[in-house]
DOKOL-160818 format. One record per residue (C-alpha): x, y, z; residue in one letter. Coordinates in steps of 0.05 Angstrom, whole numbers, plus 5000, padded with zeros to 4 digits. Layout:
{px: X	py: Y	pz: Z	bake: a};
...
***
This chain:
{px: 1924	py: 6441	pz: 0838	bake: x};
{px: 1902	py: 6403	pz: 0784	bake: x};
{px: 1945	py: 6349	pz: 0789	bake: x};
{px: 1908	py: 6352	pz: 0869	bake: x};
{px: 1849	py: 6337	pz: 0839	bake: x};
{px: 1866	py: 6281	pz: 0794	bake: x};
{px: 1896	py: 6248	pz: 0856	bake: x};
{px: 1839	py: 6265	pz: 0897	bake: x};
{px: 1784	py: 6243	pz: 0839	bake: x};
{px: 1832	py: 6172	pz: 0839	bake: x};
{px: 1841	py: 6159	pz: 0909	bake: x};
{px: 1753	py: 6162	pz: 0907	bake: x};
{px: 1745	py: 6121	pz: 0849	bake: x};
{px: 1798	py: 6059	pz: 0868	bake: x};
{px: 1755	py: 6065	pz: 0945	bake: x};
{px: 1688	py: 6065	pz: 0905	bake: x};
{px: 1714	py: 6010	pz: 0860	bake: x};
{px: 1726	py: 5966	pz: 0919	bake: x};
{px: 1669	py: 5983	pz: 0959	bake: x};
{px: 1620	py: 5956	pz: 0905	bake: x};
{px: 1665	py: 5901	pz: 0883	bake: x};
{px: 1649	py: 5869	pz: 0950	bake: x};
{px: 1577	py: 5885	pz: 0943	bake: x};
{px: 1572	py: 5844	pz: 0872	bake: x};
{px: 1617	py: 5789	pz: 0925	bake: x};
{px: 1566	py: 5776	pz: 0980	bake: x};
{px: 1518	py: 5779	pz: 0928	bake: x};
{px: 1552	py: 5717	pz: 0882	bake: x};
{px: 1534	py: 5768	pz: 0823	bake: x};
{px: 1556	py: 5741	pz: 0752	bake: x};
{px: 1610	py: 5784	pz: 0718	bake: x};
{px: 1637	py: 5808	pz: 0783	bake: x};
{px: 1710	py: 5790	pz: 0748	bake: x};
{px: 1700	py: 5819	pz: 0687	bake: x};
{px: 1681	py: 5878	pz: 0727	bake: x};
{px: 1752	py: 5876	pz: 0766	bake: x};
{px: 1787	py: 5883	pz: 0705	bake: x};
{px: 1755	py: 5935	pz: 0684	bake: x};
{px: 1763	py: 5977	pz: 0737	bake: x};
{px: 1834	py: 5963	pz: 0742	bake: x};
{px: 1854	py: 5974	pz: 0678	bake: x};
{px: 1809	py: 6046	pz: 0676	bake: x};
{px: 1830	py: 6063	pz: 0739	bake: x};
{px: 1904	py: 6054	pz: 0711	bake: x};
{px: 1896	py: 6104	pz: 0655	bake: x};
{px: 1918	py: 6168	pz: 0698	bake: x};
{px: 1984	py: 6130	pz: 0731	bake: x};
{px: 1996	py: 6109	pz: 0658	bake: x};
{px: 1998	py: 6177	pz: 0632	bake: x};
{px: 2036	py: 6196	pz: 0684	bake: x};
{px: 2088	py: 6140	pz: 0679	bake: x};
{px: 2088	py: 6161	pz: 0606	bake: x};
{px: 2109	py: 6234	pz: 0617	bake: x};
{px: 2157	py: 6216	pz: 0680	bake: x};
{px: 2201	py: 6172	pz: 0625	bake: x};
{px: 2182	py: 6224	pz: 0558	bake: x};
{px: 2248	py: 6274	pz: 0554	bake: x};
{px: 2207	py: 6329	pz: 0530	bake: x};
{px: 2120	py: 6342	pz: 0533	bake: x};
{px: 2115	py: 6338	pz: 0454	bake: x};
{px: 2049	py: 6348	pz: 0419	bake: x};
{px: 2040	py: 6272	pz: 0413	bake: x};
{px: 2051	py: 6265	pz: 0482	bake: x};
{px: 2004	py: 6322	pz: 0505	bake: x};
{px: 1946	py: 6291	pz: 0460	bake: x};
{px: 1957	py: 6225	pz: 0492	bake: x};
{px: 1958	py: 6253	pz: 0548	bake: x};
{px: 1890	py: 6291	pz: 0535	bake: x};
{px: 1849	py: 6232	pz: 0509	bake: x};
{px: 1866	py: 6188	pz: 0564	bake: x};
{px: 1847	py: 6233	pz: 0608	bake: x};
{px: 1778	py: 6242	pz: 0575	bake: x};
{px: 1777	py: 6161	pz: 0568	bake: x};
{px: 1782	py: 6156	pz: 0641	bake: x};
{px: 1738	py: 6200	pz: 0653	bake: x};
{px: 1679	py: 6176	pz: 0606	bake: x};
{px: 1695	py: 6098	pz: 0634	bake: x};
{px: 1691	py: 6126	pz: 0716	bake: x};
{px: 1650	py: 6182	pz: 0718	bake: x};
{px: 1589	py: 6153	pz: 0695	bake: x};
{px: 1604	py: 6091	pz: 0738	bake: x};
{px: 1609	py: 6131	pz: 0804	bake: x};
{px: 1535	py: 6162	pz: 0780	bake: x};
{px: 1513	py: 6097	pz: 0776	bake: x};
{px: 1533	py: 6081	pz: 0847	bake: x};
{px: 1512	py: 6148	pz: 0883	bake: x};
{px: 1435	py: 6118	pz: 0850	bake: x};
{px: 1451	py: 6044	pz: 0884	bake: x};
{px: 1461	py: 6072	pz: 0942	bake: x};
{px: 1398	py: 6101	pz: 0943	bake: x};
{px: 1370	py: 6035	pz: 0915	bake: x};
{px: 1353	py: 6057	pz: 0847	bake: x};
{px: 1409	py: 6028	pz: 0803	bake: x};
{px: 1367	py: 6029	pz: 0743	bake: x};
{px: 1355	py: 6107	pz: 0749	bake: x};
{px: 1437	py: 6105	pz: 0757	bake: x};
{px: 1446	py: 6061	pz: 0694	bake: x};
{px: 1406	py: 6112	pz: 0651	bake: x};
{px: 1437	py: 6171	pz: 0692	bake: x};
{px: 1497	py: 6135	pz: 0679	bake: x};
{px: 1490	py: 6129	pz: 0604	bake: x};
{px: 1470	py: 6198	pz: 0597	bake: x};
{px: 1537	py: 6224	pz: 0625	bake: x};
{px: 1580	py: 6189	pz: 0575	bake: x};
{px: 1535	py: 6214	pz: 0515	bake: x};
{px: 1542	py: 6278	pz: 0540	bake: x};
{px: 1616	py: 6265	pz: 0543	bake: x};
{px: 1618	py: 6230	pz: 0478	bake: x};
{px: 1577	py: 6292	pz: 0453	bake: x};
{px: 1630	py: 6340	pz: 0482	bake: x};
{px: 1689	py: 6307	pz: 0447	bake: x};
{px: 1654	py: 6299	pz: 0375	bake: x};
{px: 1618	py: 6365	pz: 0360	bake: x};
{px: 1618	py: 6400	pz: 0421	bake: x};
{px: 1688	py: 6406	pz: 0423	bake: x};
{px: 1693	py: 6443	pz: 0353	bake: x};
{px: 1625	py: 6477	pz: 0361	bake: x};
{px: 1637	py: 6557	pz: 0352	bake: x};
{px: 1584	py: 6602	pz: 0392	bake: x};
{px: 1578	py: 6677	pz: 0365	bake: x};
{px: 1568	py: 6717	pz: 0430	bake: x};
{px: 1539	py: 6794	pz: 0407	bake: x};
{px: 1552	py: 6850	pz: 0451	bake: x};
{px: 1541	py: 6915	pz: 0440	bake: x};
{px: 1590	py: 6966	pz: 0489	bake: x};
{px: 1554	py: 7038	pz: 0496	bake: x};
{px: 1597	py: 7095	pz: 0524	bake: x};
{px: 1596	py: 7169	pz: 0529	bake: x};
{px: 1668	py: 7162	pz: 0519	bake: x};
{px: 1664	py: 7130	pz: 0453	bake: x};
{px: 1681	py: 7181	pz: 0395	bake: x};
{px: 1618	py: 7180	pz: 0337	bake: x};
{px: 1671	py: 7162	pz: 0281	bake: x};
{px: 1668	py: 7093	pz: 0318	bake: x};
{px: 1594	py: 7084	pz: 0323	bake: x};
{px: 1575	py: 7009	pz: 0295	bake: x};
{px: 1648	py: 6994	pz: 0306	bake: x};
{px: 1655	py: 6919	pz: 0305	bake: x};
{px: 1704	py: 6877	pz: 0338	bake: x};
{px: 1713	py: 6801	pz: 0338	bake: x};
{px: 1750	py: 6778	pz: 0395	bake: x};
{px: 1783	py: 6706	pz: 0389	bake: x};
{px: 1819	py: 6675	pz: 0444	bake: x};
{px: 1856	py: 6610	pz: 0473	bake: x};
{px: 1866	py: 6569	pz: 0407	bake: x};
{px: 1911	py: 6520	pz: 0438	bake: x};
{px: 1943	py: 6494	pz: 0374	bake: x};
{px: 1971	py: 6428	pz: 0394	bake: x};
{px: 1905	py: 6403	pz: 0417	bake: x};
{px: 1866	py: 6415	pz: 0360	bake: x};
{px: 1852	py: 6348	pz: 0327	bake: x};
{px: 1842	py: 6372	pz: 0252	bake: x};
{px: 1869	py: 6427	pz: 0241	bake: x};
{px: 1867	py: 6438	pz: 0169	bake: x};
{px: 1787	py: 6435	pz: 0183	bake: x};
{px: 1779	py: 6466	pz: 0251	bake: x};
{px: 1817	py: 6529	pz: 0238	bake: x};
{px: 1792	py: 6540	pz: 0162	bake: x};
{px: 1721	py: 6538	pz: 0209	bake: x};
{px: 1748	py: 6588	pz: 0250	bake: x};
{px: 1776	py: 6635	pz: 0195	bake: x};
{px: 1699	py: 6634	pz: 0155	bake: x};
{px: 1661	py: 6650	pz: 0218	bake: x};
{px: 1700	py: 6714	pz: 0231	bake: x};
{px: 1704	py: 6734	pz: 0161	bake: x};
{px: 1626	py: 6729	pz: 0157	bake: x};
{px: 1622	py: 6771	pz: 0214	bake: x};
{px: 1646	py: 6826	pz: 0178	bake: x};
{px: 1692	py: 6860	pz: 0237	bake: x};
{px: 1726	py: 6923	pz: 0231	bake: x};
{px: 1781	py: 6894	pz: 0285	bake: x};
{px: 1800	py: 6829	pz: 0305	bake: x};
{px: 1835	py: 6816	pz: 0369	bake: x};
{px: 1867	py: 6757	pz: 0400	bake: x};
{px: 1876	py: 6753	pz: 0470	bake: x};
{px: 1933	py: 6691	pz: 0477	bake: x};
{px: 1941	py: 6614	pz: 0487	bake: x};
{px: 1956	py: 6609	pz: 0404	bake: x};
{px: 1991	py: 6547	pz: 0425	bake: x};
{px: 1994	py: 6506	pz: 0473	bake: x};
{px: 2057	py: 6482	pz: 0495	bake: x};
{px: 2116	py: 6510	pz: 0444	bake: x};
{px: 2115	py: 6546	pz: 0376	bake: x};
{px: 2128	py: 6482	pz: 0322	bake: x};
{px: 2052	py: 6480	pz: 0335	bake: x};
{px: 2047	py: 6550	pz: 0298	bake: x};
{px: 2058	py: 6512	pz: 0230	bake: x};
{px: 2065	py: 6523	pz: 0161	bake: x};
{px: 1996	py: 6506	pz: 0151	bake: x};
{px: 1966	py: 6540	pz: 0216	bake: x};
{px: 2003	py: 6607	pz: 0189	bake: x};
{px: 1970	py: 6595	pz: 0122	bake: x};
{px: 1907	py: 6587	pz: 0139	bake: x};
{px: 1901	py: 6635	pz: 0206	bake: x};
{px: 1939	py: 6690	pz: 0158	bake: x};
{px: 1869	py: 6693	pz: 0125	bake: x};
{px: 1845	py: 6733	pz: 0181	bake: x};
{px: 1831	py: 6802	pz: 0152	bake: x};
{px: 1792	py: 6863	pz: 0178	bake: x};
{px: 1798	py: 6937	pz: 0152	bake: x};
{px: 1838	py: 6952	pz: 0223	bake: x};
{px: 1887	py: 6894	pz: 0214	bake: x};
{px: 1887	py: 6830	pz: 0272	bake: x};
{px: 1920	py: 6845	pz: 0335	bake: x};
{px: 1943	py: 6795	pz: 0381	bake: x};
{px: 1971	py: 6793	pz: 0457	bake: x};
{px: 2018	py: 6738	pz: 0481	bake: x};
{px: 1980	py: 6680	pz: 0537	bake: x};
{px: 2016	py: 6644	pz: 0591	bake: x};
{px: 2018	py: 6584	pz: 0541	bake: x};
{px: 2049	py: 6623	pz: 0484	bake: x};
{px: 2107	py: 6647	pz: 0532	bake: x};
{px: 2145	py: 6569	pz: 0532	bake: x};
{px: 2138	py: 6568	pz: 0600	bake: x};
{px: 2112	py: 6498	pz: 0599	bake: x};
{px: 2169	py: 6459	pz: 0559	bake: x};
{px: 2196	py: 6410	pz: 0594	bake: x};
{px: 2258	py: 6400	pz: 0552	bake: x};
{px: 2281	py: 6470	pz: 0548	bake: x};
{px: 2357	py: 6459	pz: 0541	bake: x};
{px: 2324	py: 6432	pz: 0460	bake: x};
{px: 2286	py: 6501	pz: 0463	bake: x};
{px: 2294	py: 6551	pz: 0520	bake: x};
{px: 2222	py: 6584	pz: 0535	bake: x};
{px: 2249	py: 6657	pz: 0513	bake: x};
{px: 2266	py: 6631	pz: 0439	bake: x};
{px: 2203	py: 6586	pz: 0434	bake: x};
{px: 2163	py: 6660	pz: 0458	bake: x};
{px: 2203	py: 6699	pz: 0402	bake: x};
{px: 2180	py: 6650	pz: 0345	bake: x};
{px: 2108	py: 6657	pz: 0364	bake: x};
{px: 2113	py: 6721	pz: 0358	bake: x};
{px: 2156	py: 6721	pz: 0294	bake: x};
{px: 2104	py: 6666	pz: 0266	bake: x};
{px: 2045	py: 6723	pz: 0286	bake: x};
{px: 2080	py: 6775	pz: 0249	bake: x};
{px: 2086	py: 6730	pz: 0183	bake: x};
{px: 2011	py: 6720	pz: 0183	bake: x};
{px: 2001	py: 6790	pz: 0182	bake: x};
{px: 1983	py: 6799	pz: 0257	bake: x};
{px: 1999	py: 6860	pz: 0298	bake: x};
{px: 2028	py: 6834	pz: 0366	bake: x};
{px: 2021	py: 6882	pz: 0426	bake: x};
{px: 2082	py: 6867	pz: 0464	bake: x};
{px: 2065	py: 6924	pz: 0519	bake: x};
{px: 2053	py: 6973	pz: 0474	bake: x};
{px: 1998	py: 7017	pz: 0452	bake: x};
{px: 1977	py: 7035	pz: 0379	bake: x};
{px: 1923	py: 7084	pz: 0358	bake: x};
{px: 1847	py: 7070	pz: 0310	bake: x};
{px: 1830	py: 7130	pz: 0265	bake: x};
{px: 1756	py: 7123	pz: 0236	bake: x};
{px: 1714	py: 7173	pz: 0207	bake: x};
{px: 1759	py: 7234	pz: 0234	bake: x};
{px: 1761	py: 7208	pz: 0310	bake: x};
{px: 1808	py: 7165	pz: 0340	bake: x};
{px: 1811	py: 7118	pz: 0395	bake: x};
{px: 1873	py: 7081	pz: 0437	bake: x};
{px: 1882	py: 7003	pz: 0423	bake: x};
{px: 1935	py: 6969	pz: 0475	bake: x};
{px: 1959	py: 6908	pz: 0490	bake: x};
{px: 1994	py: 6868	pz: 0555	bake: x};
{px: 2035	py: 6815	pz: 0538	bake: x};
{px: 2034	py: 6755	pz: 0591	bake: x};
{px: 2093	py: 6758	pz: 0649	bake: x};
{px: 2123	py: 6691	pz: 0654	bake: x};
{px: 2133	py: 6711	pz: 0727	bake: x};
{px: 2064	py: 6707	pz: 0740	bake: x};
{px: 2069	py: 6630	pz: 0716	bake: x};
{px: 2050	py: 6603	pz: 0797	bake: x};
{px: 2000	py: 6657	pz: 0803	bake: x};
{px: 1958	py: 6650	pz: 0734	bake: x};
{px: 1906	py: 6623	pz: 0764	bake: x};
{px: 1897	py: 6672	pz: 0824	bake: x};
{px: 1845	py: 6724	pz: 0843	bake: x};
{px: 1885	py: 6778	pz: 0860	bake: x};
{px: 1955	py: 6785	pz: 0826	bake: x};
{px: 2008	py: 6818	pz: 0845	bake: x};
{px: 2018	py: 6903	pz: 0811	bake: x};
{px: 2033	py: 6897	pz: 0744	bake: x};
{px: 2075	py: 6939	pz: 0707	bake: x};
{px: 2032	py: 6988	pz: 0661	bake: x};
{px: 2066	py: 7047	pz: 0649	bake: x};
{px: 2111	py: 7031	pz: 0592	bake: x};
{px: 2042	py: 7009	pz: 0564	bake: x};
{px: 2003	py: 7078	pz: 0580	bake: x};
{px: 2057	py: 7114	pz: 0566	bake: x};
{px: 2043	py: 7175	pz: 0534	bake: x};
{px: 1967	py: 7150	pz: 0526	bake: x};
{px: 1923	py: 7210	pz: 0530	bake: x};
{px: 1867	py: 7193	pz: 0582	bake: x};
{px: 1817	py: 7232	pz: 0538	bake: x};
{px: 1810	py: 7185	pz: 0491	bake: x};
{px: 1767	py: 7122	pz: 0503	bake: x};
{px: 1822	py: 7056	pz: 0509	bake: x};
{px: 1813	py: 6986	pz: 0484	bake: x};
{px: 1873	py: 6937	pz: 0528	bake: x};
{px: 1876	py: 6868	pz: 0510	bake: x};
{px: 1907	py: 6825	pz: 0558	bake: x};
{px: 1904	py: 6756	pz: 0568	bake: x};
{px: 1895	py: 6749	pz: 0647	bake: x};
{px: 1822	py: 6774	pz: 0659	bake: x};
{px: 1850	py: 6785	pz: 0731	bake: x};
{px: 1890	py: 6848	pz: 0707	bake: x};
{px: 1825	py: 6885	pz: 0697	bake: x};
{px: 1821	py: 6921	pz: 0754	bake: x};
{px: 1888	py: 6954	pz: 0753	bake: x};
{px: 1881	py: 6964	pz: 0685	bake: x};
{px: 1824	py: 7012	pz: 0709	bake: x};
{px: 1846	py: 7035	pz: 0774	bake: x};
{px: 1908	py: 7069	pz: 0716	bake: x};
{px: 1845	py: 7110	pz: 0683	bake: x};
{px: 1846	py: 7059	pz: 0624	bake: x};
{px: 1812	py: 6999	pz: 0595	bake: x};
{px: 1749	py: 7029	pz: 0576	bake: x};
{px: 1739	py: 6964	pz: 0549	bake: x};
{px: 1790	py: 6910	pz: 0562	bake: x};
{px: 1787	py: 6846	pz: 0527	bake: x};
{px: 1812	py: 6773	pz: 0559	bake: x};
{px: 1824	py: 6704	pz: 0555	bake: x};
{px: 1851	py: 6658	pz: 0589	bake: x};
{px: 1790	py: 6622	pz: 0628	bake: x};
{px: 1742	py: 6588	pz: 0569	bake: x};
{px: 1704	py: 6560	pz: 0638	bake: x};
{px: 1758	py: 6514	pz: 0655	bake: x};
{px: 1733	py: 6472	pz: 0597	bake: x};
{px: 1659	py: 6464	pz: 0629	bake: x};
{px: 1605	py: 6515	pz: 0627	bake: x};
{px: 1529	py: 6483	pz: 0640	bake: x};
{px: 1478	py: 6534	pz: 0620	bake: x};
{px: 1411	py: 6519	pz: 0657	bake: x};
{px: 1343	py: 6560	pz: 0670	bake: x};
{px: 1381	py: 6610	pz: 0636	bake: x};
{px: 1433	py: 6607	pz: 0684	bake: x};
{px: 1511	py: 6588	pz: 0679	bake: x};
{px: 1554	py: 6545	pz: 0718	bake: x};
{px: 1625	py: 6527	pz: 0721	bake: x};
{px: 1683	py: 6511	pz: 0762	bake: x};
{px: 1713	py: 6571	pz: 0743	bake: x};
{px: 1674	py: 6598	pz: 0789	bake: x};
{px: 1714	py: 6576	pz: 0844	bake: x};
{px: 1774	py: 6613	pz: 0823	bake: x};
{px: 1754	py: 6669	pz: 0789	bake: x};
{px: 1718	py: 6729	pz: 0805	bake: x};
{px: 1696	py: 6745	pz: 0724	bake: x};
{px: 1709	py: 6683	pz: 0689	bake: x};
{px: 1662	py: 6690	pz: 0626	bake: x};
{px: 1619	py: 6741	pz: 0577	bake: x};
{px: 1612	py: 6812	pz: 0597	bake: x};
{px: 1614	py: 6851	pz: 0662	bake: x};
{px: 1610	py: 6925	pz: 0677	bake: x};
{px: 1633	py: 6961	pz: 0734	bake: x};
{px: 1641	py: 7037	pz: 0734	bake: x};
{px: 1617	py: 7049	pz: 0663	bake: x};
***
């Protein structure tokens, strides 16, 4: 679908390109060459990616962060240039220009610090379920790291690692995508530094659809089950608690609560991005679970959330998975975001049923 869009998004931009190349023609405008060139050779930067990965044997991490800044090159040399002739159609190309501009400072903006800016939602969950030992009970949840992608990591992570620590959480649970594409990405130094992590109840973790291998291209080098089973190992050396469909128990203050975990099925790999998904298998994760007791699930795939309480669990379930499809555009206190379009919950809290 995404690779649709690119095409689509391409096919538009070559068609605009022309179109207002033989504007600046019947006009005799100065530059129109310069301008040519420039279009071609932005225009080129998806099919040059592409070209790349058709000859690359394998989708390494230097290949997937080439990949990832041309695609945010192309997009911060086009967008802003089909802004600019939306506004000359209308006659205003100076409004365009500075419309124009805008859009690739924003984009600029998003790359620099927006990209490694970290937001501290607070929510506070109220339930006549919840025992009193676990009054004031505070869980961080991180999610969808993508190691691989992140630029510095020595600095970005240590980042990461301070602002949970200052929260002062009795929990901490992450809800997949560690890495992105295969587990070298889980590092000597990414283990160091994430192994910081530290809460009175320990730091659980749930495998993501990224963490599972199931997008290495070169998988006779590393087969997708043994690149899942070093994440995991990896996890376990830092001191994390993975939930591989399992569920453990909390004991605080003489109560106790149920803590359980999904890990991702690579057979949902096609269907990820899907409303509705197919019946998962829970009970080998319930089993035994007393329904009396109020249950925290993490699982990646906010999608699973519904069955999860259709069992009589998941009194509060925490996800991943989404992050807004990289784009979320608060305005007039409201939110917007492509992930809209897919999803049915796609980000911060929703209630149904208590």
């Amino acid at each position: 679908m995404f690779l649709g869009i690119i095409c689509l998004l391409l096919s538009a931009t070559v068609a605009a390109d022309a179109l207002y190349y033989r504007h600046l023609r019947r006009k005799r405008s100065r530059g129109r060459r310069a301008f040519l060139i420039c279009c071609i050779a932005t225009d080129a930067l998806p099919l040059l990616t592409a070209l790349v990965g058709a000859l690359s044997h394998d989708n390494t991490t230097a290949f997937m962060l080439f990949a990832m800044w041309m695609l945010w090159g192309w997009m911060v040399a086009v967008l802003p240039r089909m802004l600019f002739y939306l506004f000359s159609l209308s006659r205003l190309p100076r409004l365009g220009a500075a419309a124009g501009l805008c859009l690739a400072g924003t984009l600029v903006w998003g790359a620099t610090k927006g990209r490694t800016a970290l937001l501290v939602n607070r929510i506070e969950i109220r339930s006549e379920r919840l025992p009193a030992g676990f009054d004031g009970f505070r869980i961080v949840q991180l999610s969808d790291i993508h190691l691989g992608t992140v630029i510095r990591p020595e600095r970005e992570l240590q980042r990461i690692v301070d602002s949970v620590g200052a929260l002062r959480p009795d929990l901490v649970v992450f809800t997949g995508d560690l890495v992105n594409i295969r587990s070298s990405e889980l590092d000597g130094r990414a283990v160091r530094i994430l192994g910081g992590l530290d809460a009175p109840c320990g730091v659980v973790s749930v495998t993501g659809n990224h963490d599972a291998g199931t997008y290495i291209k070169d998988t006779v080098a590393q087969p997708c089950a043994q690149s899942l089973a070093e994440v995991v190992r990896r996890q376990r050396a830092m001191g994390w608690r993975v939930l591989e469909d399992t569920t453990v128990y909390l004991r605080r203050n003489g109560d106790s609560i149920s803590l359980s975990g999904l890990s991702f099925d690579p057979s949902l790999r096609h269907l990820r991005h899907d409303r509705n998904l197919p019946a998962a298998a829970l009970d080998a994760v319930y089993e035994g679970v007393p329904r009396s007791l109020y249950n925290v699930t993490a699982v990646h795939l906010p999608q699973l959330w519904e069955q999860i309480a259709a069992a009589g669990y998941g009194d509060l379930t925490l996800s991943g998975h989404v992050h807004g499809m990289q784009l979320k555009i608060r305005l007039f206190g409201r939110t917007f975001s492509p992930a809209q379009w897919l999803y049915t919950r796609w980000s911060g809290a929703y209630e149904q049923a208590g």
